[in-house]
MILO-983453 format. One line per 4 residues: for each residue x, y, z of C-alpha. Coordinates in steps of 0.05 Angstrom, whole numbers, padded with zeros to 5 digits. Each point is the difference from the previous one (the first is absolute). Layout:
# residues N
X,Y,Z; ...
END
This chain:
# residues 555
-00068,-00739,-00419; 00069,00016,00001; -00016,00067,-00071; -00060,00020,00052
00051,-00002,00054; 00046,00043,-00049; -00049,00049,-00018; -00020,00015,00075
00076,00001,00018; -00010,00059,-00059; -00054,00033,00032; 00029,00007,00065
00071,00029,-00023; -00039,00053,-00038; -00039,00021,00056; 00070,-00009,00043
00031,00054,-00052; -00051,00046,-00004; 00009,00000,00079; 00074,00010,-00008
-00004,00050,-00040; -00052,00051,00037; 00041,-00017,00074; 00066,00013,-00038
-00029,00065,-00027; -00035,00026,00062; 00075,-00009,00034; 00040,00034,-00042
-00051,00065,-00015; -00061,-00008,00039; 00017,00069,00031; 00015,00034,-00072
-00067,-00036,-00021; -00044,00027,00059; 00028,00068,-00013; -00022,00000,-00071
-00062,-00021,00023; -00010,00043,00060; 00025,00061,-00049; -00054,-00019,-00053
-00067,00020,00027; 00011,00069,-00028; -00038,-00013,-00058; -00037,-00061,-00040
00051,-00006,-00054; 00064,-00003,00054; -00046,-00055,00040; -00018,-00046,-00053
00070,-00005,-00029; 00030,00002,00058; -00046,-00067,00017; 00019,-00028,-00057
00073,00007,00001; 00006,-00022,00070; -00033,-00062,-00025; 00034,-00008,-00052
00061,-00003,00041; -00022,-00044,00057; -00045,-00048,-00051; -00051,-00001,00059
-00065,00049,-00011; -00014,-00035,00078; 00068,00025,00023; -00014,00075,-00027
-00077,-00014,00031; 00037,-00013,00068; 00038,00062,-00006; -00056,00046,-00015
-00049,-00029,00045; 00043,00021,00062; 00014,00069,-00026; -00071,00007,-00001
-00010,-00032,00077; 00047,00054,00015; -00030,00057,-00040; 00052,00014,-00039
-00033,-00006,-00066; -00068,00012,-00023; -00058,-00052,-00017; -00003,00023,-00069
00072,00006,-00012; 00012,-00070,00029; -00053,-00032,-00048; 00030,00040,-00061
00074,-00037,00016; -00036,-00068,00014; -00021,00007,-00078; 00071,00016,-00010
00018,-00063,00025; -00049,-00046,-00032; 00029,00033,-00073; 00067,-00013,00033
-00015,-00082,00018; -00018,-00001,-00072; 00062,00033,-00037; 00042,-00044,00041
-00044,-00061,-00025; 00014,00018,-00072; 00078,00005,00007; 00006,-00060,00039
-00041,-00049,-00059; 00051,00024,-00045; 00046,-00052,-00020; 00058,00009,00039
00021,-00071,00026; 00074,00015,-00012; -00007,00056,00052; -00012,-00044,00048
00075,-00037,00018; 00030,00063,-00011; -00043,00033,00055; 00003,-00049,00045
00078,-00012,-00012; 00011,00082,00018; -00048,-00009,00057; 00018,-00051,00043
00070,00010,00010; -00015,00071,00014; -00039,-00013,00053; 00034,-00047,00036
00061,00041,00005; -00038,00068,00021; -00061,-00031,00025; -00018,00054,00048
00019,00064,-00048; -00044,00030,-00049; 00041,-00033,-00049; -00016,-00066,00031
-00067,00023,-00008; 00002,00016,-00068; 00036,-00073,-00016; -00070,-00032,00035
-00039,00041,-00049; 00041,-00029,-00056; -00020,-00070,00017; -00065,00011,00016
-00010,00026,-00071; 00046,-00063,-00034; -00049,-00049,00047; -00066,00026,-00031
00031,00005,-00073; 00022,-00068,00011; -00069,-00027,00030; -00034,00025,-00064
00047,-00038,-00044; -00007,-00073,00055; -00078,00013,-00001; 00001,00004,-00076
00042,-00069,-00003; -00046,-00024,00042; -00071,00014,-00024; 00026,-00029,-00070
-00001,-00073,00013; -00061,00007,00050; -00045,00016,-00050; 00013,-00068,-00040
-00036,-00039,00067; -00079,00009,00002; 00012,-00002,00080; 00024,00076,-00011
-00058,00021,-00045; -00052,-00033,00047; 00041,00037,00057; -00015,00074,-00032
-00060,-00027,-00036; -00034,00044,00070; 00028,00057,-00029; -00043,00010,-00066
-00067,00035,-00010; -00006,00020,00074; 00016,00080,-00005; -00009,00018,00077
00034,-00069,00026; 00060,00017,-00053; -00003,00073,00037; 00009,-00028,00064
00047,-00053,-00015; 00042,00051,-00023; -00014,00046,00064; 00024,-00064,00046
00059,-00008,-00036; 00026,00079,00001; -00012,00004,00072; 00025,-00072,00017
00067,00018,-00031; -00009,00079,00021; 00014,00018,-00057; -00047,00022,-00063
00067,00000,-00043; 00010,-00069,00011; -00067,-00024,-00022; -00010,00029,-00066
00077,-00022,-00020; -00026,-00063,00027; -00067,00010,-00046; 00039,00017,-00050
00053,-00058,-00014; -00062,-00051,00017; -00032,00037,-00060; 00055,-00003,-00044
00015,-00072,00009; -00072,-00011,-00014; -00020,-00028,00078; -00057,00052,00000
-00045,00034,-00060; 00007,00075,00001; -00066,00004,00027; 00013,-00019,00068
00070,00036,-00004; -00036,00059,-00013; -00042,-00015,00060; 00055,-00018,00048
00045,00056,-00017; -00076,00051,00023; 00002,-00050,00064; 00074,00023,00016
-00014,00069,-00008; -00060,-00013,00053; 00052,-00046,00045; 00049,00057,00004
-00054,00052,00020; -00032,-00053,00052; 00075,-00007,00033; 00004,00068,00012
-00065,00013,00023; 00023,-00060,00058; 00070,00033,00005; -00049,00063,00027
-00047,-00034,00040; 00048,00006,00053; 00010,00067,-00011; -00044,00069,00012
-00067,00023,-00034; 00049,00055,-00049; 00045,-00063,-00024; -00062,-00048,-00008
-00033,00052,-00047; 00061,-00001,-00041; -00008,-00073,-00010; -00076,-00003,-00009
00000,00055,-00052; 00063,-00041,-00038; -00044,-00068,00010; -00054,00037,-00034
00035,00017,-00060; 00020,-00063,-00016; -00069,-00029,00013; -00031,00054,-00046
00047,-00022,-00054; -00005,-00074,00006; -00093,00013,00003; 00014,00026,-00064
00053,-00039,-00029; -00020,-00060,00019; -00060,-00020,-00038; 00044,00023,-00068
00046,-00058,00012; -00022,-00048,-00053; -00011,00057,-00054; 00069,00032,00022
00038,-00088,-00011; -00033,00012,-00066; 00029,00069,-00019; 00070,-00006,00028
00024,-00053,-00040; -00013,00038,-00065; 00046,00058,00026; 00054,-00034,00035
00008,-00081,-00015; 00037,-00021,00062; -00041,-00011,00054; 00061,00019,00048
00004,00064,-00029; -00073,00002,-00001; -00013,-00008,00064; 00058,00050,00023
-00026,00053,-00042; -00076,-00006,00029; 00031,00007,00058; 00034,00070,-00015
-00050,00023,-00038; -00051,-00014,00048; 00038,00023,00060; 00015,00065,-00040
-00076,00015,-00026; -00032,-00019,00069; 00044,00042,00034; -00002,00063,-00044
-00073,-00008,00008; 00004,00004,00067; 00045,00055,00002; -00066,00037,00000
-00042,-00028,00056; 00057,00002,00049; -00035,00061,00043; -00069,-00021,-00014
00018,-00079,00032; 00045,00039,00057; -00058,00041,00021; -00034,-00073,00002
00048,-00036,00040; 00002,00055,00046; -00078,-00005,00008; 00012,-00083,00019
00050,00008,00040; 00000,00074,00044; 00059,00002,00040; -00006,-00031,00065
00004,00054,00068; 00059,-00017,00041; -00015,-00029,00069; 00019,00049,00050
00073,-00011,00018; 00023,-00053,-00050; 00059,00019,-00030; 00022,-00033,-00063
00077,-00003,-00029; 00015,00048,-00058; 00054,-00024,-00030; 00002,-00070,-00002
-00009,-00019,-00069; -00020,-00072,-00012; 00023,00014,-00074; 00072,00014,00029
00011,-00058,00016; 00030,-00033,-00069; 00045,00053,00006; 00043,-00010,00073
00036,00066,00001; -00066,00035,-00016; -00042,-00045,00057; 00060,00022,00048
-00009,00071,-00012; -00074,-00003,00009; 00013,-00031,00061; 00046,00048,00035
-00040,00050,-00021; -00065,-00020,00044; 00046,-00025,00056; 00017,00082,00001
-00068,00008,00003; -00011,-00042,00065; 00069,00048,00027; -00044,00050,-00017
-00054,-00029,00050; 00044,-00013,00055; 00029,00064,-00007; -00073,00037,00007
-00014,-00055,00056; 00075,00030,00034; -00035,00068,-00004; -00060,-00013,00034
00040,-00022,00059; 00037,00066,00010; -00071,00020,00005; -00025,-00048,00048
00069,00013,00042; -00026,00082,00010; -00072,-00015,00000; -00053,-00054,00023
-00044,-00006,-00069; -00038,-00067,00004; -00025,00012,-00081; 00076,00005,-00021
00017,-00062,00047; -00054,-00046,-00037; 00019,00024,-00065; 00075,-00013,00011
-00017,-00068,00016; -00048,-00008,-00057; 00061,00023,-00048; 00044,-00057,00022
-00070,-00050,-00033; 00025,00043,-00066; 00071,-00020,00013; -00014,-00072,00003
-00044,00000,-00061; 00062,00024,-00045; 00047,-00043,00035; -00044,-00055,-00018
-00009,00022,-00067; 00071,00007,-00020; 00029,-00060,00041; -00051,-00033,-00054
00021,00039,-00059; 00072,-00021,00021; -00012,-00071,-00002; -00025,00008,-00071
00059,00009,-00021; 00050,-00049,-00037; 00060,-00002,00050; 00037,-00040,-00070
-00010,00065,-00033; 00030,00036,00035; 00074,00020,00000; 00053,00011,00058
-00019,00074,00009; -00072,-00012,-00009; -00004,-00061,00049; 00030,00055,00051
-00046,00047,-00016; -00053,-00051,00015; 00027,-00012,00066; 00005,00068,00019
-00070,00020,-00015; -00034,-00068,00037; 00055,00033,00062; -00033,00060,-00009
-00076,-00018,00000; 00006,-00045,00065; 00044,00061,00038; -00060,00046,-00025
-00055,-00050,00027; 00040,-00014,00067; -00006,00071,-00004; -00065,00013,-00003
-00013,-00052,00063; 00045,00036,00046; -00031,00068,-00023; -00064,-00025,00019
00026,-00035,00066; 00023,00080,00012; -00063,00026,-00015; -00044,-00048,00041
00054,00010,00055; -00010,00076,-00002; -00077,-00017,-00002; -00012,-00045,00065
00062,00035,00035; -00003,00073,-00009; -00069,00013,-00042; -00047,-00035,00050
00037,00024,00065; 00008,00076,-00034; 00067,-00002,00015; 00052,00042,-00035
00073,00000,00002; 00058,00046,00035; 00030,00049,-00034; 00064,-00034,-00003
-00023,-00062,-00020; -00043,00022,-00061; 00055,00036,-00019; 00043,-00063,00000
-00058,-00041,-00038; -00004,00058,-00044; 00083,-00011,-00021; -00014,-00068,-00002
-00049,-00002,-00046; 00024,00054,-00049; 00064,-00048,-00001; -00052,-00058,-00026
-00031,00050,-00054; 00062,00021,-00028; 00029,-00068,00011; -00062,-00037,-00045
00004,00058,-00052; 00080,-00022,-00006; -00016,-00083,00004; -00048,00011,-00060
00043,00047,-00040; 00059,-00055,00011; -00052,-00051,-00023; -00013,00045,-00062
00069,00029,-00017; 00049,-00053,00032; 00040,00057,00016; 00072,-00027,00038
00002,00065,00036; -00070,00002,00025; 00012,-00062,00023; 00054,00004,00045
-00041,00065,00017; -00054,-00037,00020; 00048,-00054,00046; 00013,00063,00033
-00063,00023,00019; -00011,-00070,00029; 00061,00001,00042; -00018,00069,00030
-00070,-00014,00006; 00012,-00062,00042; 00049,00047,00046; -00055,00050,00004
-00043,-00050,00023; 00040,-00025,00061; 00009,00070,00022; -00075,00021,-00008
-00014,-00060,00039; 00054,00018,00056; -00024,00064,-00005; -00067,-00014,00014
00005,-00048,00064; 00041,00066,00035; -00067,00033,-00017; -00028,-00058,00046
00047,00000,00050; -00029,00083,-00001; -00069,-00023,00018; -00016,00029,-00070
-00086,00002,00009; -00005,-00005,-00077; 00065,-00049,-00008; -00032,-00049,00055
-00069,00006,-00046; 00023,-00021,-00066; 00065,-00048,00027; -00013,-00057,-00031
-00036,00033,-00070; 00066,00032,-00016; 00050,-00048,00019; -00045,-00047,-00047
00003,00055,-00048; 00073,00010,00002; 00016,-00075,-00012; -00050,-00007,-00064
00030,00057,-00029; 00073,-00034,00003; -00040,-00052,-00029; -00037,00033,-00055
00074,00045,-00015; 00034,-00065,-00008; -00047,-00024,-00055; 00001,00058,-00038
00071,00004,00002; 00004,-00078,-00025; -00008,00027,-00076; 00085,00023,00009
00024,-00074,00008; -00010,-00030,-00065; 00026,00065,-00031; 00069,-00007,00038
00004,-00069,-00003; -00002,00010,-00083; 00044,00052,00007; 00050,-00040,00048
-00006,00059,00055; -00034,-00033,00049; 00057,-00032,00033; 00044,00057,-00001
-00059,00035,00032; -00005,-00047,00049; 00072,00000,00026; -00007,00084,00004
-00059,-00019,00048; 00045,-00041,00033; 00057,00040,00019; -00053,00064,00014
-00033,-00046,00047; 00070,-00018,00040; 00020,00073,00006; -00066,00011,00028
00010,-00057,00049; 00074,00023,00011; -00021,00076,00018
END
C-alpha cells in the first residue's frame, strides 16, 4: 500500500510541476508570448513555429489553445491561421516530452535549490517569477525519478499486474484511458511522461503506452474544445477543427498499435525512449500532414458552426481576455482598457443630454436610457473579470491599480443611473409637458454640463496617465464647479422671484438637474484621489482648500 501510495504521491507532483511551470511562464512573458503569437498569422510558416515555440516554452499545448482561442473570439486572428499554430503546439508538447525523459535527475536539486530561495525573496517580481519556474521544472524532473523508484518494486506483487492487467489488448479503452488521464491532470505533457516511466519500469507493455500516449493527444484537444464551449462560434471552430486533427490521427493510428509495439523495439530498445519518440514522431507526421487540410477543415467548421447574429442591443466586452488572466499585469490592462470603453458610453450618454436640454426628442430620450443597460453589462463584466484575478499575485503597485480600476467601474455605473435619472427626468418633466427652458437657464445648464464633459475626459485621462498635474487640475475643476453650482442655483430662484413664465415651468427639472450634475462632477473627479494620495499631495491640497475657503468666508 504504502509503494502504491508512493507512486501516486509521484503522479501528483508531476502534474503539480507541469502546473508550476506553465503559471510561472504565463507570468513572467505571457504578454511577449501573445505578441509573438498575435504577430504570427502573417503566414503558415511564422504560425506553426510560432505555436510551437510558445509551447515549448509554457509546456502546455492547452495553455497556447487558451491563448489562441480568445484571439479568435475577438477576431484578431484567422480560423486557418489559428489551426496552423495549434499544430505548432502539438509538435511543441512533443519536443518538450523528449527533453524532459532525458536523464537529467541531477538537475533536479540544483533547480529547485536556485528556485526556491529566489522566489521567496522576490516573490512578486518577474524574477520571483522566474524562481517558481525553476521549481516547477526541479518538481517534475524529480517526480520522474520518485515514479521510477516506485514502479520498480510494484511490479514484483501480482496485485499490480492484475491492477493494469485492464490495460492490455483493449486499443480504444487504452485510448481513452489515456484521454481521462491528460485532461484529469490538464495536461497532455504529464500523461505521456507518465506513460512513459510506467513503460520503462515495465508497469505497462508498449502497446497500451502507445495507445495512451494517442488518448492524451485526444484529452488535450477535448479540454480545449470545453475551455471554448464557453466561448463564441469563431473560438469554438478553432477548437473543433484542432479536435479533429487529433481524431484523424488517432482513426488512423490507432488500429497500427500492435504492428507499431512490434516495430519499435527493433529501432530503439528502451521502451522509455520508445514511447517518447512515437510521440514526436507522430505529433510531427500528423501535423505536417495536416498542414495541408487546414483551409479545407476551416471552410468546414465554418459550415457547422456560422457565426451567430447579435441580438439587437447586446453589447459584449472587447477586451477582456480570459487568457490574461495567468498573467495579472496583462488582465489589469485589459481591464482598464474596457472600463474606458464604458467612459466612452457615459460620455455619448452626457451628449445626448445637451441634446435633450435644447430639444424635446423622445427617440434620443429612450435610447439614452437604453445606453445606461450597455453600461451595466460591462460593469458587470469586468467587476467579474476583476475577481478572477489572484489578489496574491499581485504586487503593491498592482494591488493599487486593482483598486483604482474596481473605483472606477462603480463611479462609471453610478454614472450611468444618474444619467438615466436625468434623462427620464427631462422625459416626464419637460418632454411630455413641451416645455423648454429660459434663455438664461439653458445657458447655465449648458456651462454646467460642458464642465462635466471636459471634467470626465480629464477623470479618465488621470485614470490612464496618473498624471500629478492633471490631478490637482481636476481637484480644481471640482472646487469651482461646486461654486458654480451654488450661484446657478441662487441665480435661478431671483429668476423666480421675477415671475420668470419659463423659470416657474421647469423649477423643479433644473434645480434637480443642477444637483445631479454636482453629483455626477464629483464622481468623475474621484479618479484624482488615489493619484495624490500616492503622490503625498493630497493633504497639502487639502490645507490650500482650506485657507482659500477662510479668505472667502473672511471677505
Amino acid at each position: 500500500m504504502l509503494i502504491l501510495l508512493n507512486l501516486l504521491s509521484g503522479v501528483s507532483l508531476l502534474v503539480w510541476g507541469t502546473h508550476i511551470v506553465r503559471t510561472g511562464i504565463l507570468r513572467v512573458l505571457g504578454a511577449d508570448l501573445r505578441a509573438i503569437l498575435g504577430r504570427s498569422t502573417g503566414s503558415r510558416l511564422k504560425a506553426f513555429l510560432a505555436g510551437l515555440g510558445v509551447t515549448s516554452l509554457v509546456q502546455s499545448s492547452n495553455a497556447t489553445a487558451v491563448i489562441i482561442s480568445s484571439f479568435a473570439a475577438q477576431g484578431m486572428v484567422s480560423l486557418a491561421s489559428g489551426l496552423t499554430i495549434m499544430l505548432g503546439a502539438d509538435v511543441g508538447t512533443a519536443l518538450m516530452a523528449r527533453v524532459l525523459t532525458l536523464d537529467l535527475s541531477w538537475l533536479s536539486p540544483l533547480l529547485i535549490l536556485a528556485g526556491v530561495p529566489l522566489f521567496l525573496t522576490r516573490k512578486q517580481t518577474r524574477a520571483g517569477q522566474t524562481g517558481r519556474t525553476l521549481i516547477g521544472l526541479g518538481l517534475i524532473l524529480l517526480a520522474l525519478h520518485l515514479i521510477v523508484e516506485a514502479a520498480q518494486p510494484m511490479m514484483q506483487g501480482t496485485s499490480v499486474r492484475v491492477m493494469f492487467s485492464a490495460l492490455t489488448g483493449d486499443t480504444m479503452l487504452d485510448a481513452l484511458v489515456g484521454a481521462a488521464f491528460a485532461m484529469l491532470s490538464y495536461s497532455s505533457l504529464a500523461a505521456v511522461l507518465l506513460t512513459a516511466t510506467l513503460a520503462s519500469s515495465g508497469v505497462i507493455s508498449l502497446k497500451v503506452a502507445l495507445c495512451l500516449v494517442v488518448g492524451a493527444n485526444l484529452g488535450s484537444g477535448l479540454l480545449a474544445l470545453m475551455s471554448a464551449l464557453p466561448q463564441n462560434a469563431a473560438a469554438r471552430r478553432l477548437a473543433v477543427g484542432s479536435f479533429a486533427f487529433k481524431l484523424l490521427g488517432a482513426v488512423i493510428i490507432l488500429p497500427f498499435a500492435s504492428l507499431l509495439a512490434r516495430a519499435l523495439p527493433v529501432i530503439i530498445s528502451n521502451p522509455r525512449e520508445a514511447v517518447v519518440g512515437f510521440h514526436l514522431i507522430y505529433n510531427t507526421v500528423r501535423c505536417c500532414a495536416c498542414l495541408t487540410m487546414v483551409d479545407r477543415v476551416a471552410a468546414i467548421c465554418r459550415r457547422l458552426l456560422p457565426d451567430r447574429p447579435q441580438v439587437a442591443g447586446e453589447l459584449r466586452p472587447l477586451h477582456l481576455d480570459p487568457a490574461g488572466l495567468a498573467t495579472p499585469g496583462l488582465a489589469l490592462a485589459n481591464a482598464s482598457r474596457e472600463v474606458l470603453r464604458i467612459g466612452d458610453i457615459v460620455g455619448v450618454m452626457l451628449e445626448n443630454v445637451s441634446e435633450l436640454l435644447r430639444r424635446n426628442d423622445l427617440a434620443v430620450a429612450r435610447e439614452t436610457m437604453r445606453m445606461d443597460d450597455d453600461v451595466d453589462q460591462l460593469y458587470a463584466e469586468v467587476k467579474s473579470y476583476l475577481t478572477l484575478i489572484s489578489r496574491e499575485q499581485l504586487d503593491e503597485a498592482e494591488s493599487r491599480r486593482w483598486t483604482d480600476i474596481i473605483s472606477l467601474t462603480i463611479n462609471l455605473e453610478h454614472a450611468g443611473d444618474i444619467i438615466e435619472r436625468i434623462v427620464s427626468d427631462i422625459e416626464e418633466k419637460k418632454i411630455s409637458q413641451r416645455l423648454a427652458f429660459s434663455e438664461e437657464g439653458l445657458g447655465e445648464l449648458d456651462d454646467l454640463h460642458a464642465r462635466l464633459v471636459s471634467n470626465l475626459r480629464l477623470g479618465l485621462s488621470v485614470f490612464l496617465n496618473n498624471d500629478l498635474r492633471c490631478a490637482e487640475q481636476l481637484l480644481a475643476e471640482k472646487e469651482r464647479f461646486r461654486d458654480l453650482e451654488r450661484v446657478y442655483s441662487h441665480k435661478h430662484l431671483d429668476r423666480l422671484a421675477g415671475q420668470s413664465l419659463r423659470s416657474v415651468e421647469t423649477s423643479a427639472l433644473h434645480l434637480d438637474l443642477i444637483s445631479n450634475m454636482k453629483r455626477l462632477n464629483s464622481l468623475f473627479c474621484s479618479t484624482a484621489y488615489p493619484v495624490l494620495d500616492a503622490a503625498g499631495a493630497l493633504h497639502e491640497t487639502r490645507l490650500r482648500k482650506r485657507s482659500l475657503d477662510s479668505l472667502h468666508t473672511k471677505e
